[in-house]
C-alpha positions in Angstrom: -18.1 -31.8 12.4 -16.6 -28.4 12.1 -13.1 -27.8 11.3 -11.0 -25.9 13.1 -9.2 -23.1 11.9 -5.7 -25.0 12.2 -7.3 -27.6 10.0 -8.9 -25.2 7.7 -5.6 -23.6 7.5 -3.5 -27.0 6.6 -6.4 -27.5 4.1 -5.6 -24.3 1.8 -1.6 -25.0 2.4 -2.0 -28.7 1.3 -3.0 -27.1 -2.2 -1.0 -25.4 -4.6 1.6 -22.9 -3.3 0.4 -19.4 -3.7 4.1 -18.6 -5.7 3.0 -21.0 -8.3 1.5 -19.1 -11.6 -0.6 -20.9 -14.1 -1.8 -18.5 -16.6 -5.9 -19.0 -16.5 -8.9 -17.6 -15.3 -10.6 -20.8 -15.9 -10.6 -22.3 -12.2 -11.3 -19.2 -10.3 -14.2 -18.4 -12.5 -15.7 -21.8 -12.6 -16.0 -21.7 -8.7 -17.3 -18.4 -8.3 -19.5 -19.4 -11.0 -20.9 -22.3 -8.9 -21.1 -19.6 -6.0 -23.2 -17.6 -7.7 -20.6 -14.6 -8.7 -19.6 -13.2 -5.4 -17.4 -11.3 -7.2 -20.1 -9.0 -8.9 -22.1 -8.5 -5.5 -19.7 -4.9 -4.5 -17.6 -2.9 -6.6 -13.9 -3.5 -6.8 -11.0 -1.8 -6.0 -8.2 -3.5 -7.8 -4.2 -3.0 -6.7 -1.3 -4.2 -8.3 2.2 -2.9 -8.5 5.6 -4.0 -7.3 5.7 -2.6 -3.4 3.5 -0.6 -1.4 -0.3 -2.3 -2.4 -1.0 -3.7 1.4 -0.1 0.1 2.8 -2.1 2.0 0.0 -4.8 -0.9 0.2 -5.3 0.1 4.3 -5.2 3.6 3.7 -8.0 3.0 1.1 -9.9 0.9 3.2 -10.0 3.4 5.9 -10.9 6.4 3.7 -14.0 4.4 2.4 -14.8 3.6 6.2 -14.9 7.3 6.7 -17.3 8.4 4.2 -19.6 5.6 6.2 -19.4 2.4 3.2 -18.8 -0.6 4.4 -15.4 -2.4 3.0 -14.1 -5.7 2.4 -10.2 -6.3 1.9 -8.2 -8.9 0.9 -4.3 -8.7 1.3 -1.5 -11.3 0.9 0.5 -12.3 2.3 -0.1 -12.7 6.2 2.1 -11.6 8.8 1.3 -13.6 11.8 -2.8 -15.4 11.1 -4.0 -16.4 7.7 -7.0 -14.4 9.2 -5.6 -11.1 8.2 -6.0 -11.8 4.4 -10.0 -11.4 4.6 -11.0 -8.3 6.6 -14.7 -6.8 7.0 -15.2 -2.8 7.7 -11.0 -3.2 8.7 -11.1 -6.0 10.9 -9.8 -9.8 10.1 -12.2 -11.9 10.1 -12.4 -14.2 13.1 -11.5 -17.4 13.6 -15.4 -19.0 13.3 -16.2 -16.5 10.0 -12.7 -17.6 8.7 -14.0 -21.2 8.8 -17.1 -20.6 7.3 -15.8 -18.9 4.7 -13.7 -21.4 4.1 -17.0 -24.0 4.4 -19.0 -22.0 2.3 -16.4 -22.3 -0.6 -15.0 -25.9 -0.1 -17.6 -28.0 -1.6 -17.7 -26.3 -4.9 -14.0 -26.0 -5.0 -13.7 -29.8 -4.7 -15.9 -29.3 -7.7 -13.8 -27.8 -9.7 -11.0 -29.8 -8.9 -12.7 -32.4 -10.4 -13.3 -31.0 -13.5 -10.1 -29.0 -14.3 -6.5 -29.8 -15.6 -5.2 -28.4 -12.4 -6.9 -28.3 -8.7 -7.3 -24.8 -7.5 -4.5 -23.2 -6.1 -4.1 -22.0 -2.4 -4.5 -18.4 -3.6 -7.1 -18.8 -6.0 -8.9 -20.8 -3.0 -8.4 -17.7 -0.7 -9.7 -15.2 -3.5 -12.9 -17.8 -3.8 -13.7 -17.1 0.4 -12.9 -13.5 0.1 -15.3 -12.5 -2.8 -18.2 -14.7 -1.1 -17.1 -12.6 2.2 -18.0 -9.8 1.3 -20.8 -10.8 -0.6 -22.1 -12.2 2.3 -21.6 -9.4 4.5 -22.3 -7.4 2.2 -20.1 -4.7 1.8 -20.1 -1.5 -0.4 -16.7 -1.6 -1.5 -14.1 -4.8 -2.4 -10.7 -3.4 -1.9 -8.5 -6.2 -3.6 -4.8 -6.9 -3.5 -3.4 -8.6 -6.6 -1.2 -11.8 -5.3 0.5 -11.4 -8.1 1.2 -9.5 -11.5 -2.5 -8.7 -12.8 -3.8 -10.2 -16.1 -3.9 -14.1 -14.6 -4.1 -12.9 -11.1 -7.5 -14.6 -9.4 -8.5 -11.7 -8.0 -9.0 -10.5 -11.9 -12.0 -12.6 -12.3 -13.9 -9.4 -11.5 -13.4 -6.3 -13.4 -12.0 -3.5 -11.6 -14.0 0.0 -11.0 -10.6 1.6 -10.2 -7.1 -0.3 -10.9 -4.5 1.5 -8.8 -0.7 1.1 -9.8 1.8 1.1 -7.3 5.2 2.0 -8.4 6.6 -1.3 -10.6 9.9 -2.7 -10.3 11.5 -5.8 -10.5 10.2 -9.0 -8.5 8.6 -12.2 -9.6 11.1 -11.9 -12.9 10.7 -16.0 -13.4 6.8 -15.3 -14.3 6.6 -12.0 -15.0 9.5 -10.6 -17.3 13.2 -9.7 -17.3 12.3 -5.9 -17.1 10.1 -3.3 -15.5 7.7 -2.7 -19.0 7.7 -6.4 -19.2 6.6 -6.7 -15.6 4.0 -3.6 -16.4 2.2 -5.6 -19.6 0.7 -8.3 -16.9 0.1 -5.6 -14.1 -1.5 -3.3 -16.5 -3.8 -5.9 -17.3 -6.0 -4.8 -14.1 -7.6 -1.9 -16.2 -10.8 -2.7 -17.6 -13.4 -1.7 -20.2 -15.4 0.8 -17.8 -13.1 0.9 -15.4 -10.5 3.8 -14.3 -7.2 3.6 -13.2 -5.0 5.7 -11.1 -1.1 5.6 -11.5 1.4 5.7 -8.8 4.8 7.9 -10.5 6.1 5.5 -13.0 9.3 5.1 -14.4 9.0 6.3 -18.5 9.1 2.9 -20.5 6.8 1.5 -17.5 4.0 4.2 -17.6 4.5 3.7 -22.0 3.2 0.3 -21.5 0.2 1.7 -19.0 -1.1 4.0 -20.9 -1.0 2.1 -23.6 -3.1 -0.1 -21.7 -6.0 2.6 -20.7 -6.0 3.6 -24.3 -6.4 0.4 -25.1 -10.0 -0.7 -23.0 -10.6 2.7 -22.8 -10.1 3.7 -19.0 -9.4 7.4 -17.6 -6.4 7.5 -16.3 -5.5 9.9 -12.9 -1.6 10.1 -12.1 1.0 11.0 -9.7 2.5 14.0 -10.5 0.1 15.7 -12.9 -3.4 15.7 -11.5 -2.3 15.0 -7.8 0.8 14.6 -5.0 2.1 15.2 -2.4 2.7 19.0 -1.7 4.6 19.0 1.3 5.8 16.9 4.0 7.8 16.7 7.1 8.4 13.8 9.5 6.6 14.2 13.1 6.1 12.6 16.3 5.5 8.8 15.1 4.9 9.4 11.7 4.6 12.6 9.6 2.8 15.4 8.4 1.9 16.2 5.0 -0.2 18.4 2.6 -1.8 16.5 -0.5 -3.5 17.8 -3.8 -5.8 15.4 -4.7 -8.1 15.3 -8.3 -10.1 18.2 -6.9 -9.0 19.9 -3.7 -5.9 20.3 -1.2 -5.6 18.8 2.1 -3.5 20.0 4.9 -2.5 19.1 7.9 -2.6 15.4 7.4 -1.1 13.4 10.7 0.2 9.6 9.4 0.9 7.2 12.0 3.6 5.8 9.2 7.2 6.5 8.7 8.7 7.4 5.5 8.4 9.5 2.0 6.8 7.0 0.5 4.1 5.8 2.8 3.1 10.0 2.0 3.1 8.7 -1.6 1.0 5.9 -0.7 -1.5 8.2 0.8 -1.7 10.5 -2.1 -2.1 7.2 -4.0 -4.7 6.2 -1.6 -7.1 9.3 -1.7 -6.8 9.8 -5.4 -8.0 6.3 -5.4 -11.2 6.7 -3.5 -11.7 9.9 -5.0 -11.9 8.7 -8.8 -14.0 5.6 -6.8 -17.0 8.1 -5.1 -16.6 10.3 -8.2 -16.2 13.2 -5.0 -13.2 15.6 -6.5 -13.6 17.2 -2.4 -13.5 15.4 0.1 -14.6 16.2 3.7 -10.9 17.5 5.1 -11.8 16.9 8.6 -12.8 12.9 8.1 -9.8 12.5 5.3 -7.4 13.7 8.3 -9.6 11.1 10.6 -9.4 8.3 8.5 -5.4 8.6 7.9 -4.7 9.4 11.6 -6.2 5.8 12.0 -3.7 3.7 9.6 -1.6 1.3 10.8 0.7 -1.2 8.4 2.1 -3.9 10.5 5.4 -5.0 9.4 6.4 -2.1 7.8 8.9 0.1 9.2 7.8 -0.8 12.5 8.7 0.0 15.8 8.7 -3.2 17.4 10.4 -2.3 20.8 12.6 0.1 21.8 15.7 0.4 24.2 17.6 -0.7 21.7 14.7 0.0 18.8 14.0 -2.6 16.7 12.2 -1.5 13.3 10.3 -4.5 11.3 10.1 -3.9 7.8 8.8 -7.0 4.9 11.3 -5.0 1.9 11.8 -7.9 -0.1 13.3 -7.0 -3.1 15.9 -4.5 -3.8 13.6 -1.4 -5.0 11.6 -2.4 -1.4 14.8 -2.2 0.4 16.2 0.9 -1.4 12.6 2.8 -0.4 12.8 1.5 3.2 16.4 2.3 3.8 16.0 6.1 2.6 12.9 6.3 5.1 15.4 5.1 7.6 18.3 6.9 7.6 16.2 9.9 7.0 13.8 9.7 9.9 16.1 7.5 12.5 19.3 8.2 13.9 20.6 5.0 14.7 24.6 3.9 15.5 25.1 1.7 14.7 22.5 -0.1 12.8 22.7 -4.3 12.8 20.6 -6.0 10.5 18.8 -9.5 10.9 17.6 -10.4 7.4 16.2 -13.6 6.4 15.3 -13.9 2.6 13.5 -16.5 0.3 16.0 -18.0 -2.0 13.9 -16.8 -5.1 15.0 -13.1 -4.6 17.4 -11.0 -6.1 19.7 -11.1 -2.7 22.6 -10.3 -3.8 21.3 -6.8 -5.4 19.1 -6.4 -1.8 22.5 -6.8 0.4 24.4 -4.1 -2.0 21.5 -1.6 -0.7 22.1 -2.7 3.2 25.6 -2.8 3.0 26.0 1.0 2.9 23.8 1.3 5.9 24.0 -1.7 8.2 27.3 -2.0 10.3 26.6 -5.9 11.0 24.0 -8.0 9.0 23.1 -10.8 11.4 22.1 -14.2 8.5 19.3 -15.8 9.5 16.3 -17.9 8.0 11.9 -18.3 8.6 10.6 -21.6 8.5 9.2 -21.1 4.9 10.2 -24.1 2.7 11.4 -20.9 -0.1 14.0 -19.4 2.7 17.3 -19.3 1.5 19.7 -21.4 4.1 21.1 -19.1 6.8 24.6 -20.4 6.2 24.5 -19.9 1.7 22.8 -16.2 2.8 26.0 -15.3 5.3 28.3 -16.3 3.0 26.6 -14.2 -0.5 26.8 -11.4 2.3 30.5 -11.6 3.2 31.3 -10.9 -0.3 29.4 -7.7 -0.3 30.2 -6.5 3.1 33.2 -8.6 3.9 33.3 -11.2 6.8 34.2 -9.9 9.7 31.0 -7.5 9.2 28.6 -10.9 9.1 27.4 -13.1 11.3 25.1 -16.0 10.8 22.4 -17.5 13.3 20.2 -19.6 11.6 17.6 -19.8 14.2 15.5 -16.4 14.4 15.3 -15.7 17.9 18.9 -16.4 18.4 19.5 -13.7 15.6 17.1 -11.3 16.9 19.4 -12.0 20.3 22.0 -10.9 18.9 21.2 -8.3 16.9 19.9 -6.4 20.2 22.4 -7.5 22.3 25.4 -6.1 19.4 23.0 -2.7 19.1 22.7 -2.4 22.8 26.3 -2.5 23.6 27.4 -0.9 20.4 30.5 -3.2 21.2 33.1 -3.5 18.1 31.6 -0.4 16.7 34.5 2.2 17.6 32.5 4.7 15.6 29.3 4.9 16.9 28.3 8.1 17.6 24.3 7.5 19.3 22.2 4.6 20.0 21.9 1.3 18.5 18.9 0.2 16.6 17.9 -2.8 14.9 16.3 -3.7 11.5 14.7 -7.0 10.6 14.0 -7.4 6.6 14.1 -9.4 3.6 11.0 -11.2 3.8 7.4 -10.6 5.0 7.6 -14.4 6.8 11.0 -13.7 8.5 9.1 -10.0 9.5 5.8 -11.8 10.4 7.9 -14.4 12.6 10.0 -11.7 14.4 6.5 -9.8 15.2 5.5 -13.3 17.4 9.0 -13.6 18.5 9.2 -10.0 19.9 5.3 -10.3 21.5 4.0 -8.1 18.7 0.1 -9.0 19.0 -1.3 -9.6 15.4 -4.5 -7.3 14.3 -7.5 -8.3 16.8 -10.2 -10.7 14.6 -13.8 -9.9 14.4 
């Protein structure tokens, strides 16, 4: 009998929890051995980086779509469906293909359980259903989000054409280093012999340890800043405007649906990306300036609802909340600004609530149903030392927090000093962002 997608779903969580790093290759391999090497069937893509790898990854995605290739993508984590993870030509997969894929993979993977130290984790389990995805489909292109750091990340068990690196910062320090080059020596290990990478602006000891990487195996290397960038930019109507120099041409004119200097950066990212990957140094302007006119990036900096706005954004670690909070008081005009963050107890919060407090007037505490959330109550009371109490308010329930947080931004009440409209920003977490989207009647993206 055919599972359903609930049980499918309860399946993958039952195993290991995608946070949980084991250093080896040998489980992910061994299945897609068994499957015949799905990995090998398109070439890859490869992104890793601290933030901005599930915005660059779209744009990507929809510049290949462009050119007329067909695409495969794999992103983590979800917002609202597990669905969203595996996507074919920019579309989740639906709820029947998700199953298969799942189907398809299962038996083998029981497999390998067998005969390994360790069962396969959740993630390695999703990698598994993606790369026989797309092999199935087939697609033309594998555009593939590293879970986490890059050297003993599943998705490495195929070697990259082109290994994009988003800016790196601190996250993950428990399993990926104390510092920023220490992060860099796992990420960097997504360049291969034969492959290329193309570098996001890096901070000097990080981009030491990358090039020292591409020297290494032997990989060009394209980066931010000296071959292309962003030329010019403005914010517009829903998004921005911007002028790029990519590896071979300039592009004006571009319309992005996104908000924010460094979704422009992401773009830049994005077409030097697919450039170095077609081995085109020009681009058709016309379909570059279709293809970003069509990106959207749920969950980051967006507008949710307005009258009072409320802007979802997944910032969950202090250099994602320093980025998003420069987009925002750049581009919005809000006053005051109330907060609802929710965070996973793993995180540097108390670095993450000295970047809000200089912009939020209220930060309402509140916690997502993941078993890694930090406790409403502990959060509220970390954030009264940083913004003082009478400036915090806890609601451990989200939608009673979300309530609130309008509700305080509608009436502006208690805030003597407000000088415009309220607005509202959920962060801290891509769950607590995902779990707003459903509370607030965001639809998720449409499945196949």
């Amino acid at each position: 009998m055919t599972p359903t997608l609930r049980e499918v779903e309860q399946a993958l969580l039952a195993r290991w929890p995608e946070t949980k790093l084991e250093p080896s290759l040998d489980r992910i391999r061994a299945v897609c051995e068994l499957l015949g090497n799905p990995q090998d069937a398109a070439p890859l893509i490869q992104l890793t980086g601290t933030n901005g790898k599930s915005s660059t990854s779209r744009m990507i995605d929809a510049l290949i779509r462009a050119l007329g290739l067909s695409t495969g993508r794999f992103t983590s984590p979800h917002l609202q469906r597990i669905n969203e993870r595996i996507s074919i030509d920019g579309e989740p997969l639906g709820d029947e293909e998700f199953v298969r894929a799942y189907e398809d993979v299962a038996p083998f993977a029981a497999m390998v359980d067998e005969q390994q130290e360790h069962p396969l984790s959740f993630f390695e389990t999703m990698v598994a259903m993606a790369y026989a995805a797309f092999a199935d489909a087939p697609v033309d292109a594998a555009i593939v989000e590293v879970g986490m750091g890059g050297s003993w990340d599943a998705t490495s068990v195929a070697d990259a054409k082109v290994g994009v690196i988003t800016p790196i910062a601190l996250d993950h320090t428990r399993y990926l280093g104390s510092s920023p080059a220490e992060i860099a020596v796992e990420k960097a290990g997504i360049l291969k012999p034969g492959g290329q990478g193309v570098f996001a602006a890096q901070e000097p000891e990080v981009l030491d340890v990358l090039m020292r990487r591409a020297l290494e195996v032997g990989a060009p290397v394209v980066r931010e800043g000296v071959d292309f960038g962003v030329e010019s930019r403005v914010p517009a109507v829903g998004g921005q405007q911007f002028t790029i120099q990519g590896l071979g041409a300039r592009y004006e004119d571009i319309l992005l649906p996104l908000h924010g200097a460094h979704q422009a950066r992401n773009a830049a990212l994005a077409l030097a990306a697919v450039e170095t990957f077609t081995g085109v140094k020009e681009l058709d302007a016309d379909l570059v300036r279709e293809a970003f006119g069509t990106v959207r990036s749920p969950g980051r900096l967006e507008v949710a609802r307005r009258g009072p706005t409320v802007l979802l954004d997944a910032a969950h670690n202090p250099h994602g909340v320093a980025t998003m909070l420069e987009a925002v008081t750049s581009e919005f005009t809000f006053s005051p600004l109330v907060g609802v963050l929710g965070v996973m107890e793993d995180k540097d919060v108390e670095e993450m609530l000295r970047e809000l407090e200089p912009v939020l007037a209220l930060v309402v505490c509140t916690q997502n149903t993941s078993d890694r959330s930090m406790p409403a109550a502990e959060l509220a009371q970390l954030a009264a030392d940083v913004f003082g109490e009478e400036r915090v308010s806890l609601a451990p329930r989200l939608d009673e927090a979300l309530e609130e947080a309008i509700a305080r931004a509608e009436s502006a009440e208690g805030f003597e000093d407000a000088v415009g409209s309220g607005g509202v920003l959920v962060t801290g977490s891509v769950v607590t962002v995902g779990e707003a989207r459903t509370l607030l009647g965001v639809e998720g993206e449409d499945p196949r």
